[in-house]
C-alpha positions as CSV (number, residue, x, y, z in Angstrom):
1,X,0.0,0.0,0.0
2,X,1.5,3.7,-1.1
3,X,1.8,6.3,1.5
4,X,2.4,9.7,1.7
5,X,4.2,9.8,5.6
6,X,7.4,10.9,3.7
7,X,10.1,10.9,1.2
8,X,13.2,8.8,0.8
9,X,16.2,11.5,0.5
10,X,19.7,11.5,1.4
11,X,20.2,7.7,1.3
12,X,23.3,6.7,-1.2
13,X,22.3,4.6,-4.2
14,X,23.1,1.0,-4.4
15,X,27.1,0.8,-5.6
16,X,26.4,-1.5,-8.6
17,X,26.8,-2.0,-12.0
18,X,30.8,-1.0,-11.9
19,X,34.2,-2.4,-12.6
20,X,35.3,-3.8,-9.6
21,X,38.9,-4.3,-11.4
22,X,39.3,-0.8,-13.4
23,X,37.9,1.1,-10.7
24,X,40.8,0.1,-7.9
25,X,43.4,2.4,-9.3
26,X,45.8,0.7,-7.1
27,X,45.2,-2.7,-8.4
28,X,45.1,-2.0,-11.8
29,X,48.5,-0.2,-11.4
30,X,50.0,-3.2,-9.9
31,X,49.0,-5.2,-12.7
32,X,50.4,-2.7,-15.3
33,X,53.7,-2.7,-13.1
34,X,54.2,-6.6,-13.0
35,X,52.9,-7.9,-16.2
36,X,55.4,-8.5,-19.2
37,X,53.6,-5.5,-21.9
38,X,52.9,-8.2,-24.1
39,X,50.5,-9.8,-21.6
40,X,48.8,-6.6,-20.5
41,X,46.3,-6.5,-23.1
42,X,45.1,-10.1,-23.0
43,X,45.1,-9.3,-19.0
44,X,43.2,-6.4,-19.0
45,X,40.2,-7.2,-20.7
46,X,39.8,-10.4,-18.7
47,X,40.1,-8.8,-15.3
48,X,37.6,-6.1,-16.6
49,X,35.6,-8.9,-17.7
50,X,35.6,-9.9,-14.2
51,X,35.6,-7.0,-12.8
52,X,32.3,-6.0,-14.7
53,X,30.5,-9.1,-13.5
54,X,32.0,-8.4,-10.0
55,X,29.9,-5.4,-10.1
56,X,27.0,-6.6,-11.8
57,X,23.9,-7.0,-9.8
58,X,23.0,-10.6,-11.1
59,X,27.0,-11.3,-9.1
60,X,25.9,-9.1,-5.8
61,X,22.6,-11.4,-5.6
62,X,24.9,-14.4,-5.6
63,X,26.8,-13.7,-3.1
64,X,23.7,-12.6,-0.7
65,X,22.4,-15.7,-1.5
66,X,25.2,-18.1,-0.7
67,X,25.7,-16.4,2.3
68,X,21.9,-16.7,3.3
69,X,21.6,-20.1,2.4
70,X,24.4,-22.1,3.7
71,X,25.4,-25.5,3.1
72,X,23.4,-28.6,4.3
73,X,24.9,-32.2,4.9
74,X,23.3,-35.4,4.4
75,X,24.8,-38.0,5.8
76,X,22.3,-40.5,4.2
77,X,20.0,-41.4,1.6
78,X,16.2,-42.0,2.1
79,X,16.9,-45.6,2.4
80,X,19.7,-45.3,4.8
81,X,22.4,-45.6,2.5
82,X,25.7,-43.4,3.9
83,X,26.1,-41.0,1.1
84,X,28.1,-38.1,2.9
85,X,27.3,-35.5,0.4
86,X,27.2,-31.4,0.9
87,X,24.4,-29.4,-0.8
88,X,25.1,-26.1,-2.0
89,X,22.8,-23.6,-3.3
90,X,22.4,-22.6,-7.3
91,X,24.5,-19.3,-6.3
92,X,27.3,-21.2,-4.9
93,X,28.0,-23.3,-7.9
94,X,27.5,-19.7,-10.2
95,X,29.9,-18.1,-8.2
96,X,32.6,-21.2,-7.7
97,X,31.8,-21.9,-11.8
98,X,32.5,-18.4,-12.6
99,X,36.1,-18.3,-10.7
100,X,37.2,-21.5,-12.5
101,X,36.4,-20.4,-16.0
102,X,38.2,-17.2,-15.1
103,X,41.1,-18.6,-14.3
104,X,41.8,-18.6,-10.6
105,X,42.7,-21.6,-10.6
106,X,45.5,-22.0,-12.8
107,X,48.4,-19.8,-12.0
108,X,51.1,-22.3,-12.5
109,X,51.6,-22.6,-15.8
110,X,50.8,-19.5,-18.1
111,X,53.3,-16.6,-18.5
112,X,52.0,-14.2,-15.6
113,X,50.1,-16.3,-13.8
114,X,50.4,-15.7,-10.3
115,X,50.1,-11.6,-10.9
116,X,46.9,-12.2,-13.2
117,X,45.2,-14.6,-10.8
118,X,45.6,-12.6,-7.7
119,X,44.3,-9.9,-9.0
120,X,41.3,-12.1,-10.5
121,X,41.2,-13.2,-7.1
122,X,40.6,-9.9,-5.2
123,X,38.3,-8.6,-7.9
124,X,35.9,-11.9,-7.2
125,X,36.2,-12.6,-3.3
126,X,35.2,-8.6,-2.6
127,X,31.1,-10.7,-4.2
128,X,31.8,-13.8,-1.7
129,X,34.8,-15.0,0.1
130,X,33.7,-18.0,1.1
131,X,33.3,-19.8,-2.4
132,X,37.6,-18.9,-2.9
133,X,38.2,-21.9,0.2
134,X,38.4,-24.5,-2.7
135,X,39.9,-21.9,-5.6
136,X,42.4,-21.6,-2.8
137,X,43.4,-25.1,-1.9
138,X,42.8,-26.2,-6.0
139,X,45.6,-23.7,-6.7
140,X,47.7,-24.5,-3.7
141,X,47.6,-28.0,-4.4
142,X,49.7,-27.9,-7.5
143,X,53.3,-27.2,-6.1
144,X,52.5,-30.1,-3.1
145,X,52.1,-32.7,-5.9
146,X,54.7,-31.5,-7.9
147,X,57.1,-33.6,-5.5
148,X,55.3,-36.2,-7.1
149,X,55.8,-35.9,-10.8
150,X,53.3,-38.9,-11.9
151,X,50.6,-37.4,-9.7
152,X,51.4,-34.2,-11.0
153,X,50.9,-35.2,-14.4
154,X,47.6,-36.9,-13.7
155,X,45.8,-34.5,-11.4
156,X,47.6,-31.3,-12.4
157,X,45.8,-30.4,-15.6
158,X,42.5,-31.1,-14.1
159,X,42.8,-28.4,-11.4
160,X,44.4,-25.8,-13.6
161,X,41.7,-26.6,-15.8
162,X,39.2,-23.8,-16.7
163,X,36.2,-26.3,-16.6
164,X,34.2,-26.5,-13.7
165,X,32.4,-30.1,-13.1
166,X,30.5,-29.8,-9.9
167,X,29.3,-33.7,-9.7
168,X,30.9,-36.3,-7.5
169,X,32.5,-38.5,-10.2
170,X,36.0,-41.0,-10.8
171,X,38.6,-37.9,-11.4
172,X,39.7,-39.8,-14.7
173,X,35.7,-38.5,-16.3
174,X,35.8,-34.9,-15.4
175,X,37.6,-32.4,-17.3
176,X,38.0,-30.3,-14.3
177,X,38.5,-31.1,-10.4
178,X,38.4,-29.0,-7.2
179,X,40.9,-30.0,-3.9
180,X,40.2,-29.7,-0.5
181,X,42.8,-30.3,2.5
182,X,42.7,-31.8,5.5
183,X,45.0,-31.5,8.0
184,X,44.6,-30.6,11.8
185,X,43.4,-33.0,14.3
186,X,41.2,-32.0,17.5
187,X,44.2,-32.6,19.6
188,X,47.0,-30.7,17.8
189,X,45.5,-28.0,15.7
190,X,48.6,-26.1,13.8
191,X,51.0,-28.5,15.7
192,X,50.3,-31.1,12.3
193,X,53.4,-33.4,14.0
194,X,50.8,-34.1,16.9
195,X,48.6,-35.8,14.2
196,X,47.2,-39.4,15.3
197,X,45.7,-40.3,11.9
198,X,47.5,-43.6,10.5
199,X,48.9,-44.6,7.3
200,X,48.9,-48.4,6.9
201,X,51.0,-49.4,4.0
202,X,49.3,-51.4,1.2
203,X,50.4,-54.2,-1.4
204,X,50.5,-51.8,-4.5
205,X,53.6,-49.6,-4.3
206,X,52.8,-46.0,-3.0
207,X,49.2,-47.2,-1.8
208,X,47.8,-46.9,2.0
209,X,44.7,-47.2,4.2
210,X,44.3,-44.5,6.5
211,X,42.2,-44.6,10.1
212,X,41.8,-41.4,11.9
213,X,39.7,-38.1,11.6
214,X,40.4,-34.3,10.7
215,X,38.8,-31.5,12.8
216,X,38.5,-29.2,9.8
217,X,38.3,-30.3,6.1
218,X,36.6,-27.6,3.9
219,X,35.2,-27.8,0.5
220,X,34.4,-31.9,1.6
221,X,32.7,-31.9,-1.9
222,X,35.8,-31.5,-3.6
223,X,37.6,-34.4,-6.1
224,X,40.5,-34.6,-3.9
225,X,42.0,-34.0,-0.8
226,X,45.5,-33.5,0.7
227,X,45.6,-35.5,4.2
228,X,48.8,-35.7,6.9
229,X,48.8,-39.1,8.9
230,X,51.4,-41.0,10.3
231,X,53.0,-43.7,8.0
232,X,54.6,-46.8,8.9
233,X,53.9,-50.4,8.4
234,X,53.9,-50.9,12.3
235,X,51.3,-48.1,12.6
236,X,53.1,-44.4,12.4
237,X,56.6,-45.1,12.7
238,X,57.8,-43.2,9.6
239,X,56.3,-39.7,10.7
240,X,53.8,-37.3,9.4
241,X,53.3,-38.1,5.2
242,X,51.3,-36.5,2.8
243,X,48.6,-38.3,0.8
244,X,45.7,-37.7,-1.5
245,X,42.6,-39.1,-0.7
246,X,40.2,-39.3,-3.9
247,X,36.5,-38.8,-3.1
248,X,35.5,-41.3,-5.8
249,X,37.6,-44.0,-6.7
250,X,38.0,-44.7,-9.9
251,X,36.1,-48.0,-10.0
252,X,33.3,-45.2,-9.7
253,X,33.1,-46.0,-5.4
254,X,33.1,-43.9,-2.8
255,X,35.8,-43.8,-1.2
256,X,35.4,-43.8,2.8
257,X,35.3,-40.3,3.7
258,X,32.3,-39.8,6.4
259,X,31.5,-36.2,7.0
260,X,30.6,-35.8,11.1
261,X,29.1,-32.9,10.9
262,X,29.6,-29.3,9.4
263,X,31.0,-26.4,11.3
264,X,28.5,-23.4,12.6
265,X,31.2,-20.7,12.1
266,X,31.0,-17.1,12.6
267,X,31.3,-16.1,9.1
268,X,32.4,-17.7,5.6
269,X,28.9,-19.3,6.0
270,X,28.9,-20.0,2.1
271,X,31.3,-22.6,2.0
272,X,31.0,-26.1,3.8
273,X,33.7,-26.8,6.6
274,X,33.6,-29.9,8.1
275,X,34.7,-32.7,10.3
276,X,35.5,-36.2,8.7
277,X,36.8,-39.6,9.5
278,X,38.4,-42.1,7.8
279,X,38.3,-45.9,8.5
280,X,40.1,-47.6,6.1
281,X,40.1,-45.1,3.5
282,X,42.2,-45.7,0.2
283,X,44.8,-43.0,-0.2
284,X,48.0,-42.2,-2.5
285,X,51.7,-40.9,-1.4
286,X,52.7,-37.6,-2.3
287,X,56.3,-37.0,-1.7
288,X,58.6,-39.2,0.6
289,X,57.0,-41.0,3.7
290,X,57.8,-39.4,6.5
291,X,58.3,-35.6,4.8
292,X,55.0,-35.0,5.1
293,X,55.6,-31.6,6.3
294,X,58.4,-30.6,3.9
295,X,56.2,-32.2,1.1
296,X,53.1,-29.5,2.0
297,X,55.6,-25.9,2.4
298,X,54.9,-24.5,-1.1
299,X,50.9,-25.7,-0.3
300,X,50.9,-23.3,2.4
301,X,52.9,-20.9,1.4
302,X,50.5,-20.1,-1.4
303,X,47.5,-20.3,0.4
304,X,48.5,-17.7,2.7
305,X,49.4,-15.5,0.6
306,X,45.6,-16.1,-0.5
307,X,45.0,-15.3,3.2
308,X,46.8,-11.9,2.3
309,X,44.7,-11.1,-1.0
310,X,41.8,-12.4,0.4
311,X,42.2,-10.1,3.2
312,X,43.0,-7.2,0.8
313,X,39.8,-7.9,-1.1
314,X,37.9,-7.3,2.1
315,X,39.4,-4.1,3.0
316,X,38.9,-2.9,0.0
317,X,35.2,-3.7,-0.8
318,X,35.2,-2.0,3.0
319,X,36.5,1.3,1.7
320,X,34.7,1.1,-1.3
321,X,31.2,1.1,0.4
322,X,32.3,3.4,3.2
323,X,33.5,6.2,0.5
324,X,30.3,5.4,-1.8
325,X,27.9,5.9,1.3
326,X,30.0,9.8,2.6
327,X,29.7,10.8,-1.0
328,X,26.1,10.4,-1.4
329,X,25.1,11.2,1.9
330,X,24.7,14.7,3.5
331,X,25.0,16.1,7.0
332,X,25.4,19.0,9.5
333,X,25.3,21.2,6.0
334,X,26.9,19.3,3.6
335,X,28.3,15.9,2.0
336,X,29.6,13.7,4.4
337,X,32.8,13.1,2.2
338,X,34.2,17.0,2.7
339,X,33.3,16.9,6.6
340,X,37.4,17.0,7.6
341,X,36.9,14.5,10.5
342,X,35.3,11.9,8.2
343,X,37.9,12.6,4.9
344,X,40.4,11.7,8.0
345,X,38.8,8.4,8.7
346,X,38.2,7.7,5.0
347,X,42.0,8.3,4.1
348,X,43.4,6.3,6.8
349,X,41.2,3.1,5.6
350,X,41.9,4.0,1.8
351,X,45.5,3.7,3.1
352,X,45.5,0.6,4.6
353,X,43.5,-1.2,1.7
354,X,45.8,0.4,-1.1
355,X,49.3,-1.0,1.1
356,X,47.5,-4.3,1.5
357,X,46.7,-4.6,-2.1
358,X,50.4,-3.5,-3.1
359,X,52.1,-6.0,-0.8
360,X,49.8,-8.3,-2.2
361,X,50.6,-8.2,-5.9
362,X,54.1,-7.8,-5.5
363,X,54.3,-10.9,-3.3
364,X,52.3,-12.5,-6.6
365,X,54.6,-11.1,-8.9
366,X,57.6,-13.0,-6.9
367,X,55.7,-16.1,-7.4
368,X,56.2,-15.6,-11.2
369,X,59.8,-14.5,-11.5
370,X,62.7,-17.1,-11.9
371,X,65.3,-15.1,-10.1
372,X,66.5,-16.4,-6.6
373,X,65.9,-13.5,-5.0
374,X,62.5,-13.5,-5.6
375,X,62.1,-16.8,-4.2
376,X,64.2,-16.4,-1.0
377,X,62.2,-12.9,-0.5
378,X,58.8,-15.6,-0.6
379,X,60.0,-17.5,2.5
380,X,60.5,-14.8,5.0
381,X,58.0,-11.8,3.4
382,X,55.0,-14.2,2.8
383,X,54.6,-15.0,6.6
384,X,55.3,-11.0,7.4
385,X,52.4,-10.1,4.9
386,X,50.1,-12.9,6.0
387,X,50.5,-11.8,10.2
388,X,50.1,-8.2,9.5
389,X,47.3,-7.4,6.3
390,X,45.5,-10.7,7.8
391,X,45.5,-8.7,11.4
392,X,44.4,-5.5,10.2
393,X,41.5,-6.7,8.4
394,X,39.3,-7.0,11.2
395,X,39.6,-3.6,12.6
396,X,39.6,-1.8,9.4
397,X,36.0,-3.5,8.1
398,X,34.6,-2.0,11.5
399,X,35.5,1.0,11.2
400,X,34.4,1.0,7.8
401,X,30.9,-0.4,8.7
402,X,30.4,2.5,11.3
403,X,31.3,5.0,8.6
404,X,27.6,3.9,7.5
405,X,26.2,4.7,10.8
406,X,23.3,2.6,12.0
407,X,23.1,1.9,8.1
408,X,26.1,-0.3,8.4
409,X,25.2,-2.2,11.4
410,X,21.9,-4.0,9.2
411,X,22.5,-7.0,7.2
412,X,21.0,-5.4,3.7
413,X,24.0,-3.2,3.6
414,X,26.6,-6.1,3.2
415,X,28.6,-4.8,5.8
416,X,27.9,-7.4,8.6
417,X,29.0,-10.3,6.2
418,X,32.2,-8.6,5.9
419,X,32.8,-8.1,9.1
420,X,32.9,-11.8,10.2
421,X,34.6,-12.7,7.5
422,X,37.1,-10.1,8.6
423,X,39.3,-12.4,11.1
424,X,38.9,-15.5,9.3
425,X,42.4,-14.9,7.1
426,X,44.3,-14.5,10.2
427,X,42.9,-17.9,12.0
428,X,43.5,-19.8,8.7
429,X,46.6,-21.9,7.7
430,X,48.5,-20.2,11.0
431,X,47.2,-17.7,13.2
432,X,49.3,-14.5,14.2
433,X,51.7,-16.0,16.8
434,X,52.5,-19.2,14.0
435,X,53.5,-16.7,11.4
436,X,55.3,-14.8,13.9
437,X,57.5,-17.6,15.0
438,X,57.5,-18.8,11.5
439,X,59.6,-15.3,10.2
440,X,61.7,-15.8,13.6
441,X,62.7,-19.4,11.9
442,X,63.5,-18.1,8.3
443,X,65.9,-15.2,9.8
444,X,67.9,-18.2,11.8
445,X,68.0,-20.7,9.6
446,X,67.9,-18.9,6.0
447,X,69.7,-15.7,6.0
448,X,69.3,-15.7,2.0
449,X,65.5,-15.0,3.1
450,X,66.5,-11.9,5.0
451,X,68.8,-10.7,2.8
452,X,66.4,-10.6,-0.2
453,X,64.3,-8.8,2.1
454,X,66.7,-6.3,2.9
455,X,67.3,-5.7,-1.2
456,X,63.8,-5.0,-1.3
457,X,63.2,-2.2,1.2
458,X,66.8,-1.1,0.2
459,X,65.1,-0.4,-3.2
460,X,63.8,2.8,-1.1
461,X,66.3,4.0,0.9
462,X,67.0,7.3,1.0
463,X,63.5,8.4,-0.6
464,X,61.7,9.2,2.8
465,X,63.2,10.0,5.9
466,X,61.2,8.4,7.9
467,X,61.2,5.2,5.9
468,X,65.1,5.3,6.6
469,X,64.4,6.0,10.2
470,X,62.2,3.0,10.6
471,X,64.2,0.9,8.7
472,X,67.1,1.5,11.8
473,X,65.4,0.9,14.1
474,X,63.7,-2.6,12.7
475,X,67.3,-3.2,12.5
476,X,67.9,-2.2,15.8
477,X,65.4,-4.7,16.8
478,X,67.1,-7.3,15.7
479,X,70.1,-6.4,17.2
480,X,69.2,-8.4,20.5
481,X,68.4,-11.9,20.3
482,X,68.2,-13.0,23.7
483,X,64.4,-11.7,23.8
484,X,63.3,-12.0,20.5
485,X,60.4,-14.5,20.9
486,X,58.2,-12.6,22.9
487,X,58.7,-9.8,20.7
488,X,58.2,-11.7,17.6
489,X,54.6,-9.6,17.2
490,X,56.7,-6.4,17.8
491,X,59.2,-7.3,15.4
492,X,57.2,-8.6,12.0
493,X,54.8,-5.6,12.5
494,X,57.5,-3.1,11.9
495,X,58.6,-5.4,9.2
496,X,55.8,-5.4,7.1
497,X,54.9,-1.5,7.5
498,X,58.6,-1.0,6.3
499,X,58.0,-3.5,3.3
500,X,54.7,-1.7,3.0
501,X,56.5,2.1,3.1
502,X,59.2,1.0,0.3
503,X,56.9,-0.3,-2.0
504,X,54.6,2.5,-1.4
505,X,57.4,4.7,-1.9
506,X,58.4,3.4,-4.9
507,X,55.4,3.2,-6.9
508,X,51.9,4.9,-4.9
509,X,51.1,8.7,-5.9
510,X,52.9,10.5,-3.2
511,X,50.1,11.8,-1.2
512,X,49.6,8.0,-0.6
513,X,53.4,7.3,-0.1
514,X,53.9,10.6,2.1
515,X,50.8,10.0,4.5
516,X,51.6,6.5,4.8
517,X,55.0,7.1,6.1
518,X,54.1,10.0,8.3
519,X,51.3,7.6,10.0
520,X,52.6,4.4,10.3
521,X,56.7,4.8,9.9
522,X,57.0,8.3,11.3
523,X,54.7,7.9,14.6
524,X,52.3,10.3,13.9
525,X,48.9,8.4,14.2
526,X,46.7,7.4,16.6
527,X,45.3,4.2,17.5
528,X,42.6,4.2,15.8
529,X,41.3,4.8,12.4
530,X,41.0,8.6,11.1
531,X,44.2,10.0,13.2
532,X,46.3,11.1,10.6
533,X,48.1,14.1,10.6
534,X,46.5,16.9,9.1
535,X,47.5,17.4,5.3
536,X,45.9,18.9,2.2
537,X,46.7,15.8,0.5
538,X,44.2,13.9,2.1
539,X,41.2,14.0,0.1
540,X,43.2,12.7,-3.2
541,X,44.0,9.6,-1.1
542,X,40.3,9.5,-0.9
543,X,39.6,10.7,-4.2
544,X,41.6,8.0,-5.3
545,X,39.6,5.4,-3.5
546,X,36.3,5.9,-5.0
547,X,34.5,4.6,-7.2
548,X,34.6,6.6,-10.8
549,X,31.0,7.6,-11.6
């Protein structure tokens, strides 16, 4: 029924119908940086591609609707049969089916591909983050079987493939396949040695039965999964090994995989984690028994550095809305978006999300280089990255939310759903104090890390003062030794806001570059969001955040 109690006025249009990729200048700068020029073309018009349906309204409904409608287990069949299948709604499958044929999935093996699928990667998580669990582990999977070059050559084209075959079939039928992982236990969590699953050695060379559970396996619906248990004929003796466990065998059985139950988590409510057991479950070696651990390091390296973009993608869909809601909206006399307290608080999050996104892409472009360097900077800057854009996530998608005002705080804005996804990154694959101890092992043990990390930021010495100042004293921390583990936090903070400053430095506008160092190298900042020093620069830094109309 119309009524006439009022008019709707001063509430922001929807922010749809963009291009999610063109209209992050930051991003698309990166990519223009660290593509070859012959690739750029090619590059560009896919991401835009992506980065229109990103935008598209048909993409935002998708992503409402996987989060509304979460995953439902059935354990059986009407007839009591155990089937332990996972069913997703239509929108997950749209947006898991669009991220496959668009490439995030195969980064391995085209010229650029690490570059051009992280960026494809934060352009489609900013719709839903919870559908990129299995793009994740599908792409992470590749260097783990790698150590095994047979398995490599069987399973590696289907997960780079750009095919997406959703059905619960023998691997040898599809044309494209999904992997999941599943490695902590209830009693050991990160600690993987502590595992108590068992690897019983079968006749057929490389073959095993497995007995055990996992506390958290996501994506159970995948085509494969890689598992830690302990191998060894007399029941674990030769250590934590890696194996994949098929969900169909290729006889066209299930395999034993019997989903428990499925998490109730706080956010990432689109995608299915679970809690499986095995019990005499047919699984294949990957890598050396007993190297388990060693055989899964490039695995996780990639996947957090996922946890990195998928954290940028967050802050940056954060800023987006929050600078889309103070341009359309007026008050106390005028647009919210020239108010000099608000342009403060707008700034400081357009800052964070731009060095995120930065550290981000350069990370990806290491992944594609062949130069050593590049690859010893991975070891020691990916855990760096991972603690600290994974850590500021959380607060930065609050304050974002509240820069919508009661708005914000309502589900139909979209901002709740980011904000519980906001700490997932920095639980996943190692939480803060893992990473932490994890950079605290590359400096003793692989100096050739740390000194491709000092090359980096040395790339920018001498450009700021401050960034020269805080590059002393990180030094200055390392200086003493004898205390270093409880301030590990302390220490790969200042790390990764001086690898943040020299990249800034080097390559942001330098209104960006200048108010970054001021605020987080040169100490003058607050603790929260929307304390930066005063500057006439600041609304460019927001200018350059919005979205072009």
């Amino acid at each position: 029924m119309a009524t006439s109690t009022h008019t709707v006025t001063n509430q922001p249009p929807p922010l749809v119908g963009y291009d999610v990729f063109d209209a992050d200048r930051a991003l698309a700068e990166a990519v223009e940086r660290h593509l070859a020029p012959e690739l750029l073309e090619t590059a560009r018009r896919e991401l835009s591609e992506l980065g229109r349906a990103a935008g598209s309204a048909q993409a935002q409904r998708w992503g409402a609707q996987a989060d509304e409608n979460p995953p439902v287990l059935h354990t059986h069949d009407r007839y009591g049969n155990r089937i332990d299948e996972v069913e997703f709604h239509p929108a997950w499958h749209r947006l898991l089916g669009k991220a496959v044929t668009s490439g995030l999935t195969n980064a391995w093996g085209r010229p650029g591909g690490h570059v051009r699928r992280a960026a494809g990667f934060l352009v489609w998580s900013q719709v839903d983050a919870g559908h990129g669990c299995p793009v994740s582990m599908t792409h992470a999977a590749v260097p783990a079987l790698r150590t095994d070059p047979a398995l490599a050559a069987e399973w590696e084209p289907r997960l780079t493939s750009q095919v997406y075959a959703e059905e619960l079939r023998p691997a040898p039928e599809k044309s494209g396949a999904l992997f999941g992982m599943a490695m902590t236990e209830k009693q050991g969590g990160s600690d993987v040695r502590a595992n108590t699953t068992r690897a019983r050695p079968l006749a057929a060379e490389g073959e095993y039965e497995l007995t055990g559970h996992k506390w958290f396996c996501s994506a159970p619906m995948s085509d494969g999964f890689l598992v830690l248990a302990q191998a060894g004929a007399a029941g674990g003796q030769g250590g934590p090994t890696c194996f994949l466990v098929p969900r169909v065998l290729d006889d066209g059985t299930r395999n034993v995989f019997a989903v428990q139950r499925l998490k109730d988590k706080l956010g990432n409510r689109s995608n299915a984690s679970s809690e499986v057991e095995f019990d005499g479950t047919w699984a294949r070696r990957v890598g050396e028994e007993g190297r388990g651990v060693r055989t899964i390091i490039g695995m996780v390296a990639a996947t957090r550095l996922d946890c990195v973009v998928g954290s940028a993608a967050l802050m940056r869909q954060a800023v987006v809305q929050a600078v889309h809601h103070a341009g359309h909206r007026s008050a106390f006399g005028g647009p919210l978006i020239d108010k000099p307290l608000m342009r403060n608080v707008l700034a400081d999050l357009a800052l964070e999300s731009e060095a995120a996104t930065t550290l981000a892409l350069r990370l990806a472009a290491a992944y594609d280089s062949d130069g050593e360097a590049d690859r010893a900077l991975l070891r020691i800057a990916v855990p760096v990255a991972k603690y600290w854009v994974t850590k500021r996530c959380t607060p930065h998608t609050a304050e974002a939310l509240e820069c919508l005002g009661g708005n914000g705080y309502v589900e139909e804005s979209g901002m709740p759903r980011l904000l519980r996804e906001s700490p997932l990154n920095s639980i996943w694959e190692g939480s803060g104090n893992v990473q932490a101890l994890d950079v605290l092992r590359a400096l003793r043990r692989e100096p050739e890390a740390f000194d491709a990390y000092l090359r980096e930021i040395g790339s920018a010495r001498g450009a700021d003062h401050r960034l020269d100042a805080a590059i002393k004293g990180m030094l200055t921390e390392l200086a003493d030794l004898r205390t270093v583990e409880v301030r590990a936090r302390r220490l790969v903070e200042r790390m990764a806001l001086v690898l943040q400053g020299s990249l800034l430095v080097r390559w942001a506008p330098p209104e960006v570059a200048d108010t970054f160092c001021a605020s987080r190298l040169g100490g003058d900042w607050g603790a929260a969001f929307g304390t930066l020093p005063y500057g006439p620069d600041l609304a460019a830094v927001v200018e350059r955040a919005r979205v072009p109309e």
